[in-house]
Backbone as CSV, one residue per row, in Angstrom:
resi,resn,N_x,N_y,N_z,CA_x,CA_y,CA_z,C_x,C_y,C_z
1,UNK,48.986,19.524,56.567,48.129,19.637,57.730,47.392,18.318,57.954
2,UNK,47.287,17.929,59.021,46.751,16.866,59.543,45.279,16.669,59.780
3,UNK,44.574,15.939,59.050,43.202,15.486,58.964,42.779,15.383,60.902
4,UNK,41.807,16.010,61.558,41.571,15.097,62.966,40.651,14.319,62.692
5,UNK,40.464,13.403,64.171,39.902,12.272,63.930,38.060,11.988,63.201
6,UNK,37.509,13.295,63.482,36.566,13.238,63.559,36.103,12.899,61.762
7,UNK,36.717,13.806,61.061,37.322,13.628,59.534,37.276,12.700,58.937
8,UNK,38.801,11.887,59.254,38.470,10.670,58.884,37.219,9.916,59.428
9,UNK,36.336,10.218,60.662,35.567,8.814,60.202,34.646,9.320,59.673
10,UNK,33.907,10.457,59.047,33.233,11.047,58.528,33.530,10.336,56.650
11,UNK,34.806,9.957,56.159,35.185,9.716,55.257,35.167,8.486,55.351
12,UNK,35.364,7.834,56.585,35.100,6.277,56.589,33.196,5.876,56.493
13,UNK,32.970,6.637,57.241,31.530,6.170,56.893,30.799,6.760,55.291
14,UNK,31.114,7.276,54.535,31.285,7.746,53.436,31.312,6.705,52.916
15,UNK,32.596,6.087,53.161,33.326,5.260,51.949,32.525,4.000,51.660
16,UNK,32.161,3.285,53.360,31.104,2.616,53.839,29.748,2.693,53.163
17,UNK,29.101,3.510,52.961,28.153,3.661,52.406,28.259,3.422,51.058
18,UNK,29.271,4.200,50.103,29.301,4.313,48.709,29.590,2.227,48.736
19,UNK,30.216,1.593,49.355,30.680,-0.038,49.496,29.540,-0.628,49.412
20,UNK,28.491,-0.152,50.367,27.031,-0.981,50.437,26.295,-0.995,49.461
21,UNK,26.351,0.380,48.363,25.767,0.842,47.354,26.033,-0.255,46.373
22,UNK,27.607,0.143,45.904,28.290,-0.987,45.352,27.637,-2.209,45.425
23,UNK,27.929,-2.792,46.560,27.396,-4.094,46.540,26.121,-4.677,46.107
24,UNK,24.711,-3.974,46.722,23.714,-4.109,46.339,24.043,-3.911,44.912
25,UNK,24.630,-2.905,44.217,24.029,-2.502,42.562,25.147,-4.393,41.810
26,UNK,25.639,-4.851,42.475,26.053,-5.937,42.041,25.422,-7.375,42.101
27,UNK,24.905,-7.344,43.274,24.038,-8.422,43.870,22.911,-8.259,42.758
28,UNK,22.072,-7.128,42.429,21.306,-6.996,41.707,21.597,-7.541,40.685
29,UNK,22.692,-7.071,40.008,22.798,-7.848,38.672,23.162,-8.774,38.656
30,UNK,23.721,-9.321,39.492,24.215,-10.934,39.011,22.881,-11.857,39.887
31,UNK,21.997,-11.283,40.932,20.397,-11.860,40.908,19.723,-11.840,39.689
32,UNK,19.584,-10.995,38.868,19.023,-10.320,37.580,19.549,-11.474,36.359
33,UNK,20.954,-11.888,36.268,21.455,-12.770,35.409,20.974,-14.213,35.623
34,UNK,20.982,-14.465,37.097,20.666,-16.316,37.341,19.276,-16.293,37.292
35,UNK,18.162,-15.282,37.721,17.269,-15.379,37.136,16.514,-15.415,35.909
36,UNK,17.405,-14.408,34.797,17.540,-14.996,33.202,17.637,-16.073,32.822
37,UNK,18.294,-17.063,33.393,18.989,-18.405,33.070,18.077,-19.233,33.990
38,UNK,17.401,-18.844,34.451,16.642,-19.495,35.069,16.752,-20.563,36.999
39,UNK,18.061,-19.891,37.265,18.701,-20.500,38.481,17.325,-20.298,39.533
40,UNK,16.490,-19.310,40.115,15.752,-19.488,40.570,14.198,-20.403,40.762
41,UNK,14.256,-21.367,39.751,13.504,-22.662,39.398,13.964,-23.595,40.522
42,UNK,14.968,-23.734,40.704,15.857,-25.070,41.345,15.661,-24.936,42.703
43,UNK,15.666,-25.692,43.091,15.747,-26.021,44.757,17.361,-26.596,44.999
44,UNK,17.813,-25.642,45.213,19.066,-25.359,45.654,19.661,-25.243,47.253
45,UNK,20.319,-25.839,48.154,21.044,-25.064,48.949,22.095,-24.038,49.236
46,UNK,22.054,-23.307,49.773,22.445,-21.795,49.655,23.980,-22.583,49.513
47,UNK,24.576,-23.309,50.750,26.400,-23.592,50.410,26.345,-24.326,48.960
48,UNK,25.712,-24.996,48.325,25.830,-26.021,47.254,25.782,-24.485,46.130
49,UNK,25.033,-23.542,46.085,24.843,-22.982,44.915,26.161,-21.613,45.563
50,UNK,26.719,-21.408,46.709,27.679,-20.761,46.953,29.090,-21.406,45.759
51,UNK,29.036,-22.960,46.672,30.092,-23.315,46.129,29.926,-23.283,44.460
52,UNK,29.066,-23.784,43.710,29.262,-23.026,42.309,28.987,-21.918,42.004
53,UNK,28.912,-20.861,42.416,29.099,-19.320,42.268,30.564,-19.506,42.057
54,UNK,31.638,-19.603,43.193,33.160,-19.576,43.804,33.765,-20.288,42.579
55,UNK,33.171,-21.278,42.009,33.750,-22.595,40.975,33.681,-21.838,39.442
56,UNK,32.278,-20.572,39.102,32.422,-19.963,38.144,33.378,-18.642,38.676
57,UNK,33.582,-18.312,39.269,34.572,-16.660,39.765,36.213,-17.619,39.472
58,UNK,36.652,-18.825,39.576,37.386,-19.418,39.814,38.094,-19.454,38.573
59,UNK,36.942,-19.606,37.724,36.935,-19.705,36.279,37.626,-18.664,35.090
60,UNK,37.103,-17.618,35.971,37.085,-16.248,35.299,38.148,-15.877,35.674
61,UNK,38.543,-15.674,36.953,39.520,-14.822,37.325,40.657,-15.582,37.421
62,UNK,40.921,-16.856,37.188,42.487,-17.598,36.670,42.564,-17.358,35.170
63,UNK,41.696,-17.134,34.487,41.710,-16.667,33.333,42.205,-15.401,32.985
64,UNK,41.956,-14.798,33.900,42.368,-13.001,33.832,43.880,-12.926,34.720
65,UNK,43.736,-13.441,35.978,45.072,-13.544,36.467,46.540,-13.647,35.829
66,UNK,46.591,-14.523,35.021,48.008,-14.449,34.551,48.333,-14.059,33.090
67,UNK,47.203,-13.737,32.386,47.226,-13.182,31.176,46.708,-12.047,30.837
68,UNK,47.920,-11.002,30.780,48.004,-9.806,30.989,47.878,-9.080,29.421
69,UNK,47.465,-9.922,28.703,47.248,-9.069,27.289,46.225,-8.864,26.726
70,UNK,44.782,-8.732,28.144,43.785,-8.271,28.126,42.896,-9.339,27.201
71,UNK,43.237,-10.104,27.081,42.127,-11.101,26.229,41.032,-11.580,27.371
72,UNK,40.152,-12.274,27.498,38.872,-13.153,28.066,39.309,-14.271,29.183
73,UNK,40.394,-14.917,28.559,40.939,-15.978,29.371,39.676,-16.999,29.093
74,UNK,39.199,-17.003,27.820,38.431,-18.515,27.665,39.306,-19.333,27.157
75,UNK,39.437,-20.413,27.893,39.922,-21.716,27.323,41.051,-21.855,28.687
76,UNK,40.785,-20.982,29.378,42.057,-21.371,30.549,41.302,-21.655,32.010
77,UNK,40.328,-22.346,32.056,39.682,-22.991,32.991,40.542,-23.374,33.957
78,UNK,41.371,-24.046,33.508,42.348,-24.810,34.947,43.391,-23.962,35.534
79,UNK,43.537,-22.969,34.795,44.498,-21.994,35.334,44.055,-21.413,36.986
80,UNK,45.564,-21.508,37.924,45.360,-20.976,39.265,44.631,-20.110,39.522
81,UNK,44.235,-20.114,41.185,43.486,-18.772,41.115,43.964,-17.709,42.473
82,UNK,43.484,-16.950,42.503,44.318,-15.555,43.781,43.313,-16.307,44.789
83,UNK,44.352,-16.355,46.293,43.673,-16.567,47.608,42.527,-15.340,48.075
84,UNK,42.871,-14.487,47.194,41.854,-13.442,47.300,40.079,-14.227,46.939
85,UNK,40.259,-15.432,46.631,39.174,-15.460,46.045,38.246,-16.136,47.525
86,UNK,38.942,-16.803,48.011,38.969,-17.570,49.259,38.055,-16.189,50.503
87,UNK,38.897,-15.104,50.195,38.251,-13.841,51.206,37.191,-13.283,50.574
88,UNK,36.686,-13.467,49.471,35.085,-12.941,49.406,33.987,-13.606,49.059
89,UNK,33.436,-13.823,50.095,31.997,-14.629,50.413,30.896,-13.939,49.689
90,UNK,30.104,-14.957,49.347,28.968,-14.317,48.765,27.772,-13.503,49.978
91,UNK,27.625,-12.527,49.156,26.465,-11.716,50.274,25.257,-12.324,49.830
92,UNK,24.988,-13.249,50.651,23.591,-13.618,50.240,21.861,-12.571,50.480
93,UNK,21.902,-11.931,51.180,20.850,-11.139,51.659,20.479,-9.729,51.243
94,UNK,21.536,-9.048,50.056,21.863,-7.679,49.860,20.672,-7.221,49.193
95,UNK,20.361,-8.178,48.193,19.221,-7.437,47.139,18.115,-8.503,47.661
96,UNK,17.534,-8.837,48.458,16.319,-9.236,48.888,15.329,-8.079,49.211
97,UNK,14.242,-8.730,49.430,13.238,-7.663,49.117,12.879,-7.078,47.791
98,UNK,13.163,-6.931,47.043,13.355,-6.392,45.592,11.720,-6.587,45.043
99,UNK,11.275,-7.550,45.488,9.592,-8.259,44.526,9.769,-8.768,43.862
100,UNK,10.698,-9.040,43.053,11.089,-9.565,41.928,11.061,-11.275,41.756
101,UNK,10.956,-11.881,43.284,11.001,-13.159,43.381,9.840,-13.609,43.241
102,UNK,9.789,-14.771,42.778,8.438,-15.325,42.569,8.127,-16.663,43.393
């Protein structure tokens, strides 16, 4: 039997929501980590500290990409990386507001 339309977008906006959730509960933590380390000290521009966000994900995930026997992928820095990486931009604005900034 066939879902009507109304359905699916009831499940699309669903899905939508649970995505935004997601995101924020990620933004949080990896805000939560550079503030450990202290990244919020620096006077930074948002593309300059984008582009090394992209340069550590770059890191990680050519590491994981072609070595499939579940290890870390430390020590494989130069290894390629998925154009996938190219399609996700950092959300800069998700977990603002929080108080947490000083």
């Amino acid at each position: 039997m066939k879902k009507p339309s109304s359905k699916i977008r009831e499940e699309i906006a669903k899905l939508q929501d649970q995505l935004k959730h997601a995101e924020t509960r990620e933004a949080e933590r990896i805000g939560r980590i550079a503030l450990k380390t202290g990244l919020g000290d620096f006077e930074i521009d948002e593309t300059e500290l984008q582009a090394a966000f992209e340069d550590v994900a770059k890191r990680f995930r050519g590491g994981r990409g072609s070595d499939k026997s579940g290890s870390t992928g430390k020590g494989r820095e130069g290894a390629s990386t998925s154009p996938a990486l190219e399609t996700a931009p950092v959300s800069t604005g998700t977990a603002q507001g929080s108080g947490s900034e000083a």
